[in-house]
C-alpha positions as CSV (number, residue, x, y, z in Angstrom):
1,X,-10.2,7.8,17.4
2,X,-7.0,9.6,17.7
3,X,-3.9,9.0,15.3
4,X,-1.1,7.2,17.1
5,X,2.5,6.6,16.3
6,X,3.4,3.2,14.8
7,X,6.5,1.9,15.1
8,X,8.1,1.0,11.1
9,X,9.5,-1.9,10.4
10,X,12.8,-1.3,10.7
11,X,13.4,-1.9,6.7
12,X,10.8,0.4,5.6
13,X,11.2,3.5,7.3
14,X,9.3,6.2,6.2
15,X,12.2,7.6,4.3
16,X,12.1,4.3,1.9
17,X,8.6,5.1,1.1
18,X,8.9,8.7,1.1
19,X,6.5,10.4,-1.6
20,X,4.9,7.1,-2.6
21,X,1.4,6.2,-2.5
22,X,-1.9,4.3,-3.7
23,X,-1.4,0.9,-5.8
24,X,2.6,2.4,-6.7
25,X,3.0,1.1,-2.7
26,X,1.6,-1.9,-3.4
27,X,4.2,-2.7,-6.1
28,X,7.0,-0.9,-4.5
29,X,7.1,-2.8,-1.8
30,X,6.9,-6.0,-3.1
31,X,9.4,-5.1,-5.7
32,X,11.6,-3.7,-3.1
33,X,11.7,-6.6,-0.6
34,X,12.5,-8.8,-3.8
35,X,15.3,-6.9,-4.9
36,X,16.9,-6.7,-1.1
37,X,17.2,-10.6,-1.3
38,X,19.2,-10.1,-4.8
39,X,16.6,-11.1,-7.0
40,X,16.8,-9.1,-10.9
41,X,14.1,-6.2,-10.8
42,X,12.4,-5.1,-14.3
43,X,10.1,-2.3,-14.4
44,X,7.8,-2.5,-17.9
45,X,5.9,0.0,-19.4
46,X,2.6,-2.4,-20.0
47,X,2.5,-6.3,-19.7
48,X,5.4,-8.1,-20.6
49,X,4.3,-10.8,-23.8
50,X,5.5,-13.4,-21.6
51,X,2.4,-12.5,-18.9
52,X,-1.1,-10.9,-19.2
53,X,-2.4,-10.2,-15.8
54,X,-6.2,-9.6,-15.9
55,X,-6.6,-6.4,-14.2
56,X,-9.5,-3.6,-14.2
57,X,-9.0,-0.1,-16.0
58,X,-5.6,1.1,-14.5
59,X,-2.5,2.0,-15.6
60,X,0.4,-0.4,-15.5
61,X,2.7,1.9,-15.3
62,X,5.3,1.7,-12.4
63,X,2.5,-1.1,-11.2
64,X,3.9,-4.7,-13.8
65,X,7.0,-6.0,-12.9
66,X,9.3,-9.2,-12.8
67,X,11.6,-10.6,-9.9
68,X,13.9,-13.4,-11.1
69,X,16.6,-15.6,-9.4
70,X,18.3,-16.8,-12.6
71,X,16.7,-19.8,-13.3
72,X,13.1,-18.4,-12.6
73,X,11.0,-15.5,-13.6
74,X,7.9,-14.3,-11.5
75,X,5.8,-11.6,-13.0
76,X,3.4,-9.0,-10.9
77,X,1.0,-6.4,-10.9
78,X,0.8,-4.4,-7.8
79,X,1.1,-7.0,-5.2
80,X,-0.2,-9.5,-7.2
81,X,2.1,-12.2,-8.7
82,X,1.7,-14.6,-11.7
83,X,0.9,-17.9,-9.6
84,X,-3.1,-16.0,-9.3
85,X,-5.0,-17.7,-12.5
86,X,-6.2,-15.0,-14.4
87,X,-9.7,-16.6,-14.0
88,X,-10.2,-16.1,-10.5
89,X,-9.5,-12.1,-10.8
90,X,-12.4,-12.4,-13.2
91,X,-14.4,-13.9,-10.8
92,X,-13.2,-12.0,-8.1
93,X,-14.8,-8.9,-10.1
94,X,-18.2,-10.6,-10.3
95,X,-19.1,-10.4,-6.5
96,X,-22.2,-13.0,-7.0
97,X,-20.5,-15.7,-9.7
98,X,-17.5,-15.6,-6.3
99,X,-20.2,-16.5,-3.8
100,X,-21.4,-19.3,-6.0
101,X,-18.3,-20.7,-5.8
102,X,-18.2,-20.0,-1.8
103,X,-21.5,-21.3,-1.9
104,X,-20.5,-24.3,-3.4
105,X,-17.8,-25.2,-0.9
106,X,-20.2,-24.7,2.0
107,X,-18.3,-21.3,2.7
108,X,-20.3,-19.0,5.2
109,X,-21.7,-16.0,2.9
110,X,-24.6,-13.2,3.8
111,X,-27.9,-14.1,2.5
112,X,-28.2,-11.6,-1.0
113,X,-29.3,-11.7,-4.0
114,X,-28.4,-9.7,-7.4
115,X,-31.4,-7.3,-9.1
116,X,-32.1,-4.6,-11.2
117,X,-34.8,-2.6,-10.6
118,X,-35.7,-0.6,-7.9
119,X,-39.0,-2.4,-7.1
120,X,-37.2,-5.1,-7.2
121,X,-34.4,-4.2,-4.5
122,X,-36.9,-2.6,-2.1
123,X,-39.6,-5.6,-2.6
124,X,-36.3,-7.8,-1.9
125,X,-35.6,-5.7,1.1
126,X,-38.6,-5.8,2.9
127,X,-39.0,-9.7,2.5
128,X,-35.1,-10.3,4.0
129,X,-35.9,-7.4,6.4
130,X,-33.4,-4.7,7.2
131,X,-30.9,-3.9,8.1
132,X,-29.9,-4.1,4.4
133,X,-26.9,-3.7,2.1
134,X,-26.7,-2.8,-1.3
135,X,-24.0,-2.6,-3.7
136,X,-23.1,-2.6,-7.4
137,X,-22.2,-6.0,-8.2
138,X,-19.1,-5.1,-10.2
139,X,-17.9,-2.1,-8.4
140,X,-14.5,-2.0,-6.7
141,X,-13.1,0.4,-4.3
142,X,-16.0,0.8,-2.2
143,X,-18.0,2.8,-4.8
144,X,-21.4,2.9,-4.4
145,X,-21.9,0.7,-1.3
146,X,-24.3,1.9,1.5
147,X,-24.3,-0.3,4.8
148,X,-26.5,-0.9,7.0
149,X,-30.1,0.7,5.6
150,X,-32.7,0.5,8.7
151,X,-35.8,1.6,6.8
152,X,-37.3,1.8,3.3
153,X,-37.4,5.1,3.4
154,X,-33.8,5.2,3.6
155,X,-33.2,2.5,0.8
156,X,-35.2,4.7,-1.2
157,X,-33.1,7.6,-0.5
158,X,-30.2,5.7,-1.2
159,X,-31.0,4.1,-4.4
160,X,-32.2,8.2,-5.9
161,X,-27.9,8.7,-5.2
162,X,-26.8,6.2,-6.6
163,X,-29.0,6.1,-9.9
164,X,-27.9,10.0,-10.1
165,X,-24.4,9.6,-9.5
166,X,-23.5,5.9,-10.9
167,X,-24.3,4.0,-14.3
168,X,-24.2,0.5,-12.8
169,X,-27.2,-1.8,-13.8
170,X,-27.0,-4.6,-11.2
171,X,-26.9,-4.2,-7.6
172,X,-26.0,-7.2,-5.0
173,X,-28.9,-6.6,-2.0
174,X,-27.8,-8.1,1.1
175,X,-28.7,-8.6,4.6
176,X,-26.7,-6.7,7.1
177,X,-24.5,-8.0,9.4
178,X,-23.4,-6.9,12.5
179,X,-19.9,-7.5,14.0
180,X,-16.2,-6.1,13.2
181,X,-15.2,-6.0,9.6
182,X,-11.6,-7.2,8.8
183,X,-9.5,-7.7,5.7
184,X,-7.5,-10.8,5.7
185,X,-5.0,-11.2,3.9
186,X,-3.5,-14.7,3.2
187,X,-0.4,-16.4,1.7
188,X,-0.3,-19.9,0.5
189,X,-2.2,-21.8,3.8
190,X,-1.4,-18.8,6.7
191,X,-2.7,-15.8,7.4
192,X,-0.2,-12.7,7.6
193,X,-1.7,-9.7,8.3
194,X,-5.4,-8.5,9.3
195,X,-6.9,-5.4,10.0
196,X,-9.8,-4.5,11.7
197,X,-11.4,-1.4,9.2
198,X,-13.7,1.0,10.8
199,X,-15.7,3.3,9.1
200,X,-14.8,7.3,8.8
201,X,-15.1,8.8,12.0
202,X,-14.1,12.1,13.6
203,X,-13.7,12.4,17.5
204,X,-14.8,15.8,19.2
205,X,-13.2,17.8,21.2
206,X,-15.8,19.9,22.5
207,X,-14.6,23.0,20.3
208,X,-14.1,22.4,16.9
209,X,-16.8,22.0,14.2
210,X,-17.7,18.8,12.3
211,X,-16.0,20.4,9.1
212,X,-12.8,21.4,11.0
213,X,-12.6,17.9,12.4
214,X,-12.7,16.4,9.2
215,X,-9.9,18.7,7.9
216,X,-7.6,17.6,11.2
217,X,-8.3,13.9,10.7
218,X,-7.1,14.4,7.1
219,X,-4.1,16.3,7.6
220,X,-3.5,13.8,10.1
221,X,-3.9,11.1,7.3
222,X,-1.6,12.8,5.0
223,X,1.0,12.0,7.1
224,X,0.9,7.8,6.6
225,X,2.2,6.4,3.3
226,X,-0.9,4.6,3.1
227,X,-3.8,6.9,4.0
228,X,-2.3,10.3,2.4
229,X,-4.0,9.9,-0.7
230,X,-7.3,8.6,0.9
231,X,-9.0,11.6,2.7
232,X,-12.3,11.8,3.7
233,X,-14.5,13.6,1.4
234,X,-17.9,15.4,2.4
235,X,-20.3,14.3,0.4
236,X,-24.2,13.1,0.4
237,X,-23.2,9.5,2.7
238,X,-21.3,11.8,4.9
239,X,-24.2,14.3,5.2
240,X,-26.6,11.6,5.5
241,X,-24.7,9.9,8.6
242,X,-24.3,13.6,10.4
243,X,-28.4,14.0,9.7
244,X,-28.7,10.8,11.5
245,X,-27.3,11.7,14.6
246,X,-29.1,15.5,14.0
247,X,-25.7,16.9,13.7
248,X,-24.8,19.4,10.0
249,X,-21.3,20.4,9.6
250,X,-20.6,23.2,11.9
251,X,-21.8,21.5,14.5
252,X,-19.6,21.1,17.5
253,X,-19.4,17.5,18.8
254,X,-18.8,16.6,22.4
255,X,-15.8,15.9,23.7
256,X,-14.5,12.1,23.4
257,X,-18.0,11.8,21.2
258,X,-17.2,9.3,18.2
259,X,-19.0,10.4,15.3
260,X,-19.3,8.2,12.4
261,X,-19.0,10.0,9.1
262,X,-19.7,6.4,6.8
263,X,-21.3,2.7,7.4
264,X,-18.9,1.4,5.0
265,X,-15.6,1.2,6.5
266,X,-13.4,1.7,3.1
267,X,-10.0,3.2,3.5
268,X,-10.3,4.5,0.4
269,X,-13.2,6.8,1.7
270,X,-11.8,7.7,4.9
271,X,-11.8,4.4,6.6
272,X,-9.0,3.7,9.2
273,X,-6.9,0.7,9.5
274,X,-6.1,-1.0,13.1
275,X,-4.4,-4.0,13.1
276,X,-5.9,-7.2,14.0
277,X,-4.3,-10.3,13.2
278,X,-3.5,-11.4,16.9
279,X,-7.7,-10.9,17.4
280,X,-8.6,-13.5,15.1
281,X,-9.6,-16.8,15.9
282,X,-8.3,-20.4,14.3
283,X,-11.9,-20.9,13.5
284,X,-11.7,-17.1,11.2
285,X,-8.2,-17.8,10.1
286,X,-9.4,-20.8,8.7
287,X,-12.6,-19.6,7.1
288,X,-10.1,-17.0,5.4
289,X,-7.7,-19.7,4.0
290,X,-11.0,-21.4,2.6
291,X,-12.7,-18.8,1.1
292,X,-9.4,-18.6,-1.0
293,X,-9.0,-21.8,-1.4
294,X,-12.9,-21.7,-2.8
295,X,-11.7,-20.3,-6.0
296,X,-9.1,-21.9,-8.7
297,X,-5.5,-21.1,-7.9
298,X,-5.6,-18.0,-5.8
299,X,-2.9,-18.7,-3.3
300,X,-2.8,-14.5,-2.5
301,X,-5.6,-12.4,-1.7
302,X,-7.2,-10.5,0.6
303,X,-10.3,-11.7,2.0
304,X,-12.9,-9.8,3.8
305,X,-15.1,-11.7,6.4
306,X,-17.6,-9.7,9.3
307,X,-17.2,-11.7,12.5
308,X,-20.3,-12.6,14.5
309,X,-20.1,-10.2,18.0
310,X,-21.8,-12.7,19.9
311,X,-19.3,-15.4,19.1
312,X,-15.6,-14.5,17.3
313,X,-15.1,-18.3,15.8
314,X,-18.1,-17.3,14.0
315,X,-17.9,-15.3,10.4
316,X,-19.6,-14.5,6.8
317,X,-17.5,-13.6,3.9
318,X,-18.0,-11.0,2.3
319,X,-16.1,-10.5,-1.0
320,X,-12.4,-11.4,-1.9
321,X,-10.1,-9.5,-3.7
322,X,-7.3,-10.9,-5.9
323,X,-5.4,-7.9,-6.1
324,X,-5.7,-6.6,-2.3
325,X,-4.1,-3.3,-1.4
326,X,-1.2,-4.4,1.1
327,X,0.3,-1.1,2.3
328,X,-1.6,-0.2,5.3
329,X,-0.8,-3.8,7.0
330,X,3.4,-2.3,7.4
331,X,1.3,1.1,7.7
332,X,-1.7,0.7,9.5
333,X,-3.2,3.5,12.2
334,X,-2.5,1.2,15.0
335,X,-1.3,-1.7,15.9
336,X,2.0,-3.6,14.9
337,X,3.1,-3.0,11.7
338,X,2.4,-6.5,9.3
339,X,5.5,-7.5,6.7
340,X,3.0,-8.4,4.3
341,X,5.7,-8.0,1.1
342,X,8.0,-10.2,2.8
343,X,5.7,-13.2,3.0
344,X,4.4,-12.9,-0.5
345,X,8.4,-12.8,-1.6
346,X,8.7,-15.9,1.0
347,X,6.2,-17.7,-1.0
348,X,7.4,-17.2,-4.5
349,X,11.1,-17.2,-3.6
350,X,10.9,-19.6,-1.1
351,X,14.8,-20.3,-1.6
352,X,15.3,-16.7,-0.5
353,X,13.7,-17.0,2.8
354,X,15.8,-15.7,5.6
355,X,18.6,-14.5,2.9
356,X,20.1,-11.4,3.3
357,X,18.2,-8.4,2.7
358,X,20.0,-5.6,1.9
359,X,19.4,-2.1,3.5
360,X,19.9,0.0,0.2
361,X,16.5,1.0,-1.6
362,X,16.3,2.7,-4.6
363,X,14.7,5.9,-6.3
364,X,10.8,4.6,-7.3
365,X,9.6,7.8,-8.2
366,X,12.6,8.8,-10.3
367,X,12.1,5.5,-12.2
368,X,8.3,6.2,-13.1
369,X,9.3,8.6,-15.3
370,X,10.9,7.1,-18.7
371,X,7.5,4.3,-18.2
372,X,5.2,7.7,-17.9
373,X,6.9,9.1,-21.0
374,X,7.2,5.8,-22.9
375,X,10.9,6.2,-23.4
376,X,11.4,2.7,-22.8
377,X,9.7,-0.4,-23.3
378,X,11.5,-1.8,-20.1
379,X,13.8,-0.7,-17.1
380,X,16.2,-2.9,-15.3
381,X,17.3,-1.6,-11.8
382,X,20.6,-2.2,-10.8
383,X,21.2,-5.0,-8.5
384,X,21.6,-4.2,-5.0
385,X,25.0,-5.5,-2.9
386,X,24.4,-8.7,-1.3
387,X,28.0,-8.3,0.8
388,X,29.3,-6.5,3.7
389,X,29.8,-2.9,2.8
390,X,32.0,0.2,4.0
391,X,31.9,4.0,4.6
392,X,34.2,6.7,4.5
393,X,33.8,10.4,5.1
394,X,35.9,13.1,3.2
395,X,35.8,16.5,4.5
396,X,37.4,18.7,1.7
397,X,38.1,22.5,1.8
398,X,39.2,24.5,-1.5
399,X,38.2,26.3,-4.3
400,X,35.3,24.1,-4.6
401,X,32.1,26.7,-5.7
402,X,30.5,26.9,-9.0
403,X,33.5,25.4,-10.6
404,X,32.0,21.9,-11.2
405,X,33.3,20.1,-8.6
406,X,30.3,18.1,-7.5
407,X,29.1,17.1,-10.4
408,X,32.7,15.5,-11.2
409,X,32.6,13.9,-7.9
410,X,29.2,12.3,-8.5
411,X,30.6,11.1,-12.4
412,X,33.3,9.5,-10.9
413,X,31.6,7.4,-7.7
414,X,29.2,6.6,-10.2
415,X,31.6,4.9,-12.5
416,X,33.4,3.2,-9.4
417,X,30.3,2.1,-8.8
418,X,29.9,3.8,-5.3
419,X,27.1,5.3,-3.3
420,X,26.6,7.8,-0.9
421,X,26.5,12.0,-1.3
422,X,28.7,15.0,-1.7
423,X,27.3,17.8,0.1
424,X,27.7,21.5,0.5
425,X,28.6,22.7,3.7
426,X,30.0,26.2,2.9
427,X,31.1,27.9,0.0
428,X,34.4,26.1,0.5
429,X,34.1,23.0,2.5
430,X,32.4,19.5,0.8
431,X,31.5,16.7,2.4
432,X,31.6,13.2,0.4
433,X,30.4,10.0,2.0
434,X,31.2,7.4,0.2
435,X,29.4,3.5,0.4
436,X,31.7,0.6,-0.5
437,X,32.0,-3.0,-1.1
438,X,35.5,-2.7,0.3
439,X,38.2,-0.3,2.1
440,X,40.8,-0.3,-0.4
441,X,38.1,0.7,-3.3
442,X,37.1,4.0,-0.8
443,X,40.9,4.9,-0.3
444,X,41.6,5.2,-3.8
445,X,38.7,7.5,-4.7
446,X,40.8,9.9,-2.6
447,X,43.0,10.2,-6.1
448,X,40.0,12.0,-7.9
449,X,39.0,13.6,-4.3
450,X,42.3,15.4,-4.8
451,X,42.1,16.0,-8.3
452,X,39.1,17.5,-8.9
453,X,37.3,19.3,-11.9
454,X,39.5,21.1,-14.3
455,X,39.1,24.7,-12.3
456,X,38.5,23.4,-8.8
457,X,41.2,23.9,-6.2
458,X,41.5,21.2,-3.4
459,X,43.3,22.8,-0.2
460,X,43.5,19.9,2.5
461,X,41.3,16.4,2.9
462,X,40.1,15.0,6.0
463,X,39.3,11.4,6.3
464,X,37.3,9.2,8.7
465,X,36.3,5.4,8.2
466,X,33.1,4.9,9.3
467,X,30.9,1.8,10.7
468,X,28.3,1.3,7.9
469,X,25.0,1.0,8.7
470,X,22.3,-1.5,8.3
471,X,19.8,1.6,8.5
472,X,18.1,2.2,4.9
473,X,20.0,3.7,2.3
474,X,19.5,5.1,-0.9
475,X,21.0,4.0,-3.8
476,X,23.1,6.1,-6.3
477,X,24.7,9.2,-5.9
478,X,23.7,12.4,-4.2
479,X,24.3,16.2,-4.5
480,X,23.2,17.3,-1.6
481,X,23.9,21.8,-1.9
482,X,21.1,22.4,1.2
């Protein structure tokens, strides 16, 4: 399959999510759709003594984080918020104790069961018969699962790897289902985005090897905010799929030949997202919704379910996960980009629904740092205009070079409290584009336009007002000298 153009959202363009990746998406763009509406954004350095979200191994770092509207305070990791009981992310870890709770509410599940031992996972096999899966039972990410075993032979091969290579002790053994994989996510009683998740696969072009396939499909990757950090890697599964089809890596694939690199279809190891939601029937939507509802106040999650081929209002679940990656539903492969963030904000906010969202974003990356460093326990970013706003343009010429001109430009807007850039166009000529909240405010900065730094040397100033734009727009203040 071919990479194809998406069209953004128009509020997150791939200038607002420029340089950021992983879980820090997941959190950004929750954050960020939050703060649009006017809502107060902290950034914390580790959890807040207020909340304790259960979470795996990972940093908080640029990841925990509050909105608030004044009168209420909602806390989140990545795009998980506070209103997910801390129990049900423990339960979500435990793939077996959460399909004893599906099981419970008569929630279809594939027929498994958890062991230890290899005699005991290969004797388990052969009475379920294969196609089997196996997976470690508290693993996340995709690590260590192998889909779709046809033999014991194979299952033997696969458990040598993954004794070598992981330390897990218990592995869920399941039978293999056939059918599309989705991940569903849902908010409150709806479903808002799905994507159909295919395993790594390459597409030949009747030239290029295996190995300089998989290096185009990457650098391909690299070039969505979602996928850039998730490139396929060759390694024994990938090897082991190639051997399959009697292909090594230098062989050349036909052309339009879809070559499957994985069984599991992980983004995180080279999957690719297509999005879905419109494929899904009531019947799956539902099954989604009360999988979800299966487990003690989970009203967010993503939820994965493998729908029958032979009938699509037919489904197992698979696993749900209470702290769901969400970037590649506005960023998928293909397919109509998914506003997950805004529906989450909807649904915590709901007061804010339909409020205006202001274009401006802010600096993420820049903001990482004093968390990274521990400079400071917590970081409040500046609230974000919720008015109309203007633009002016200043063309100045002068002795403006090396004589600290910009920089007291940029001082000054600042303390006015203005956005926009002052940029170099020759040694002699500046622009400065100023941002707002009225005309009269963007008039007067002409005074320190004209002024200048104590050894600068303004000549003449042009002016033109401008129609602002509801395109994104950073916040702050720019020096722009390239």
């Amino acid at each position: 399959m071919d990479f194809q153009k998406v069209e953004p959202l128009p509020h997150l363009t791939k200038q607002v999510v420029e340089g950021i990746s992983g879980f820090n998406l997941c959190s950004y763009l929750v954050a960020l759709e939050g703060w649009r509406r006017g809502l107060t954004l902290k950034w914390y350095r580790d959890e807040s003594s207020k909340c304790k979200l259960a979470r795996l191994n990972s940093s908080t770092h640029g990841k925990f984080y509050s909105l608030s509207d004044g009168s209420k305070t909602h806390y989140f990791f990545r795009s998980r918020g506070d209103k997910v009981a801390n129990k049900s992310v423990k339960i979500c870890q435990d793939k077996e104790l959460t399909k004893s709770y599906l099981r419970k509410r008569n929630v279809s599940i594939p027929l498994g069961k958890v062991l230890e031992s290899d005699i005991e996972i290969v004797d388990y096999a052969n009475y379920i018969g294969y196609p089997v899966i196996v997976k470690p039972l508290k693993a996340s990410m995709g690590k260590g699962v192998y889909t779709n075993i046809n033999s014991e032979k194979e299952l033997k091969g696969v458990l040598k790897e993954l004794r070598s290579k992981f330390s897990y002790k218990d592995y869920l053994v399941e039978k293999h289902y056939p059918g599309k994989e989705y991940r569903i996510y849902v908010v409150g009683d709806k479903v808002v985005g799905a994507t159909n998740r295919i395993p790594a696969n390459i597409v030949g072009d009747g030239v290029n090897t295996v190995e300089k396939l998989i290096e185009a499909k990457n650098q391909a990757r690299k070039t969505n905010p979602y996928l850039a950090p998730k490139p396929i890697k060759v390694d024994y599964e990938v090897q082991y799929m190639l051997k399959r089809v009697d292909y090594y890596l230098d062989s050349i694939p036909k052309e339009e030949e879809q070559v499957f690199l994985r069984e599991k279809s992980n983004l995180s190891s080279g999957g690719d997202p297509v999005e879905a939601t419109e494929e899904l029937s009531e019947q799956i939507r539902q099954l989604a919704v009360d999988a979800l509802k299966a487990l003690p106040s989970i009203p967010q999650g993503g939820v994965d379910i493998i729908v029958d081929p032979t009938d699509n209002n037919k489904g197992v679940v698979l696993e749900i996960n209470a702290t769901a990656e969400i970037g590649f539903h506005p960023f998928p492969l293909t397919g109509k980009s998914k506003d997950v963030p805004t529906a989450i904000i909807d649904y915590y906010f709901p007061e804010t629904k339909n409020k205006y969202r202001s274009p401006f974003y802010f600096d993420y990356l820049s903001l990482l740092n004093p968390l990274k460093s521990l400079a400071v326990e917590e970081l409040k970013v500046s609230n974000t205009p919720q008015q109309k706003n203007y633009a002016r343009k200043y063309t100045v010429k002068g002795k403006l070079n090396r004589v600290g001109y910009l920089t007291y430009i940029k001082r000054q807007a600042l303390s006015k409290k203005l956005y926009g850039h002052a940029k170099k166009l020759t040694k002699n000529e500046i622009e400065i584009y100023l941002i707002g909240e009225s005309k009269e405010v963007l008039q007067d900065f002409k005074e320190y336009i004209q002024r200048g730094s104590n050894k600068s040397v303004v000549k003449s100033i042009e002016e033109q007002e401008l129609a602002f734009s509801e395109v994104p727009t950073l916040t702050g203040f720019q020096i722009i000298t390239e």
